[in-house]
C-alpha positions in Angstrom: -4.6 -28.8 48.4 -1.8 -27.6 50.2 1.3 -29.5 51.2 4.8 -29.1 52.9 6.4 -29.3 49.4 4.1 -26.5 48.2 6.4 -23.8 46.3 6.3 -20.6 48.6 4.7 -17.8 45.9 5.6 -13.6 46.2 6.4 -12.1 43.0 5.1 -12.8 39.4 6.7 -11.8 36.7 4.2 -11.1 33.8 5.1 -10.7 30.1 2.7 -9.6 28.4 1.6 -7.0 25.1 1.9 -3.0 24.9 -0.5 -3.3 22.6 -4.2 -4.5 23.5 -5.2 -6.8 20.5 -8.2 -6.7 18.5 -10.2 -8.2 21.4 -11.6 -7.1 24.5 -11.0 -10.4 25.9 -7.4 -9.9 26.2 -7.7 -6.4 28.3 -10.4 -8.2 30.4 -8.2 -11.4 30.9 -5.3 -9.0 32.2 -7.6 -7.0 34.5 -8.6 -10.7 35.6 -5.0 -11.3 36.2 -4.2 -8.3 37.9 -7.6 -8.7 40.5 -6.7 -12.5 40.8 -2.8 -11.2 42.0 -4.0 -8.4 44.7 -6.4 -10.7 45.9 -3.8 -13.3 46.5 -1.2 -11.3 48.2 0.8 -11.6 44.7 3.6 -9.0 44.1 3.5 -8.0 40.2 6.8 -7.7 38.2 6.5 -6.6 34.7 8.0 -4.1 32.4 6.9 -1.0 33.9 4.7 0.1 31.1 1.0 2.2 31.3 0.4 1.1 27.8 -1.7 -1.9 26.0 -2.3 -5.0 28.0 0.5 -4.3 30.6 -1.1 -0.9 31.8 -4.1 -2.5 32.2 -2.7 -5.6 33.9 -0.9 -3.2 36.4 -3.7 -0.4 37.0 -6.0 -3.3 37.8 -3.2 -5.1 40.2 -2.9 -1.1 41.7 -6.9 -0.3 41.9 -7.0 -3.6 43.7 -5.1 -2.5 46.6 -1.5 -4.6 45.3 1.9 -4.1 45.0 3.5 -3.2 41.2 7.2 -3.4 40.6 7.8 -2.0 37.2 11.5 -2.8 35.5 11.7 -0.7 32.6 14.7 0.0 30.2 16.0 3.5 29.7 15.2 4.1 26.5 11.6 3.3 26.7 11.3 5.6 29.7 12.6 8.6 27.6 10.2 7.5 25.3 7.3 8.0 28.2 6.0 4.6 28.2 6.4 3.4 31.6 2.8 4.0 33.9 3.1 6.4 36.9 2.3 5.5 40.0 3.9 1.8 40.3 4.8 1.0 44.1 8.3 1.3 42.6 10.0 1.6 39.0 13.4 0.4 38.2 15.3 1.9 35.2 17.8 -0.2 34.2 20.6 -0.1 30.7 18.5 -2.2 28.4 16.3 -5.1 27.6 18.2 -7.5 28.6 19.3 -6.3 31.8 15.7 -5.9 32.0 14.9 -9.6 31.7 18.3 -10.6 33.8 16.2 -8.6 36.7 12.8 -9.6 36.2 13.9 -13.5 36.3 15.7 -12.9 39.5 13.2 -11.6 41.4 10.3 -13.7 40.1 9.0 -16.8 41.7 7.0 -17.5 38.9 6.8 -15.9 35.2 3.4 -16.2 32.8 2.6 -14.3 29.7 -0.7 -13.2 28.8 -1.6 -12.8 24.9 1.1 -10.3 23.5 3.5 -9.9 20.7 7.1 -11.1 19.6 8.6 -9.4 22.9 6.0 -11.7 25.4 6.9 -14.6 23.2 10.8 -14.0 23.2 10.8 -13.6 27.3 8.9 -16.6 28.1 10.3 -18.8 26.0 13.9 -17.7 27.8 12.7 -18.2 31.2 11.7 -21.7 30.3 15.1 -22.0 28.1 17.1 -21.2 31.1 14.8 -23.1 33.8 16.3 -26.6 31.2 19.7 -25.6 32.0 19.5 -24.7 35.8 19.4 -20.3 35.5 15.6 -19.9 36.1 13.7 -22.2 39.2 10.5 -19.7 38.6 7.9 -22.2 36.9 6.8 -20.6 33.4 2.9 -20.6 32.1 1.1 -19.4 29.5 -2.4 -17.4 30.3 -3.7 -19.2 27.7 -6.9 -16.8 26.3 -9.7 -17.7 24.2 -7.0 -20.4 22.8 -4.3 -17.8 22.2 -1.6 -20.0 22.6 -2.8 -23.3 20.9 -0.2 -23.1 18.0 2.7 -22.5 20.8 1.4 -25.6 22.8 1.3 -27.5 19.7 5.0 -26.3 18.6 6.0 -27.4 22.1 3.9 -30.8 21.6 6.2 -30.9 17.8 9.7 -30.7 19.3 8.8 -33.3 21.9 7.6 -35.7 19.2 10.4 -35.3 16.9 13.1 -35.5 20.0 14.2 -31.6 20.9 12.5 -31.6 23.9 12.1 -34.3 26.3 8.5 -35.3 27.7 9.4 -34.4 31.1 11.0 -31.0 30.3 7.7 -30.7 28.1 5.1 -31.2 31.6 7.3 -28.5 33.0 5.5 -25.8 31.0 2.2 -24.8 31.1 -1.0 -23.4 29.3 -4.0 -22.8 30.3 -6.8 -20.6 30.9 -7.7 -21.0 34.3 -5.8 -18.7 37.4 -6.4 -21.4 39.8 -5.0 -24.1 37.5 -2.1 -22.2 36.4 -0.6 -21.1 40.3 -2.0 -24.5 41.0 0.6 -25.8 38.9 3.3 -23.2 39.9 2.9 -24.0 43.8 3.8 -27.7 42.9 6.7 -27.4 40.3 9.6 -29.3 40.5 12.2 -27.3 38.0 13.9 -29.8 35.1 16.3 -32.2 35.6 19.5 -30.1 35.2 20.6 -31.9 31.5 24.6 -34.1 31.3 26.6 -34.4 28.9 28.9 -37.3 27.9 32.3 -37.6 30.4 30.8 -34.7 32.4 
């Protein structure tokens, strides 16, 4: 249900593997992904690969008839990983000057199933959205349960006091589309956290 406070939705930012897994499910779920942001009006952001489950995720978003804005760092270009054909590719110094842009020109970031590089750039954007650099809400695309241990390290630091249980509602997994942009469309971004005599 809509409502005047609904969070206005353009660009996604979508971290996600260069590999493809060991399951099918995962290039399906990205192709699902890429379908469900064309036929949404949904810009894609992502790291400007053709390989693993962001080529997919971005040939699908592109075969659909939507718009791909790749942000790739230079030495993975040289290296001929980034896809042809994106509405527009940005090369830019290095990885993170890669994330600095993808954050500032998402309105929402989600990772699919991927590796140690999906993991590391989600869990910044939600690191940064606690202390008042990132208002994009950050979700998980949570496949076939992919993400269960994550949700349950989450669950861990809120039960043994590193992470607050509000802070904790601010992140999301799960492994329904309309749920998840259900959720970014009404988030609130964290309570910026004080300090003591500041």
């Amino acid at each position: 249900m809509c409502s005047q406070e609904e969070k206005q939705m353009k660009k996604i930012a979508v971290y996600c593997g260069a590999s493809s897994g060991n399951d099918p499910v995962y290039t399906k779920a990205a192709q699902n992904l890429g379908a469900y942001l064309a036929s949404h009006q949904l810009e894609l952001i992502y790291g400007g690969g053709g390989f693993g489950l962001m080529g997919a995720l971005a040939k699908e978003v592109l075969a659909k008839g939507g718009v791909v804005h790749g942000i790739i760092p230079k030495v993975l270009y040289d290296r001929g990983a980034a896809l042809d054909g994106l509405t527009d590719l940005e090369v830019v110094a290095d990885m993170a000057t890669r994330k600095q842009r993808m954050l500032t020109e998402a309105d929402g970031c989600l990772a699919l199933p991927g590796g140690p590089g999906t993991l590391e750039e989600i869990s910044e954007a939600f690191s940064w959205a606690r202390i008042g650099e990132n208002n994009a809400p950050c979700a998980f695309f949570n496949v076939m349960g992919y993400y269960n241990p994550l949700a349950q390290m989450f669950d861990q630091m809120t039960a043994k006091g590193f992470l607050t249980v509000a802070d904790r509602q601010k992140l999301c997994f799960s492994d329904s589309l309309t749920a998840i942009f259900t959720f970014m469309k009404t988030y609130i971004p964290p309570e910026i956290r004080t300090y003591p005599g500041h």
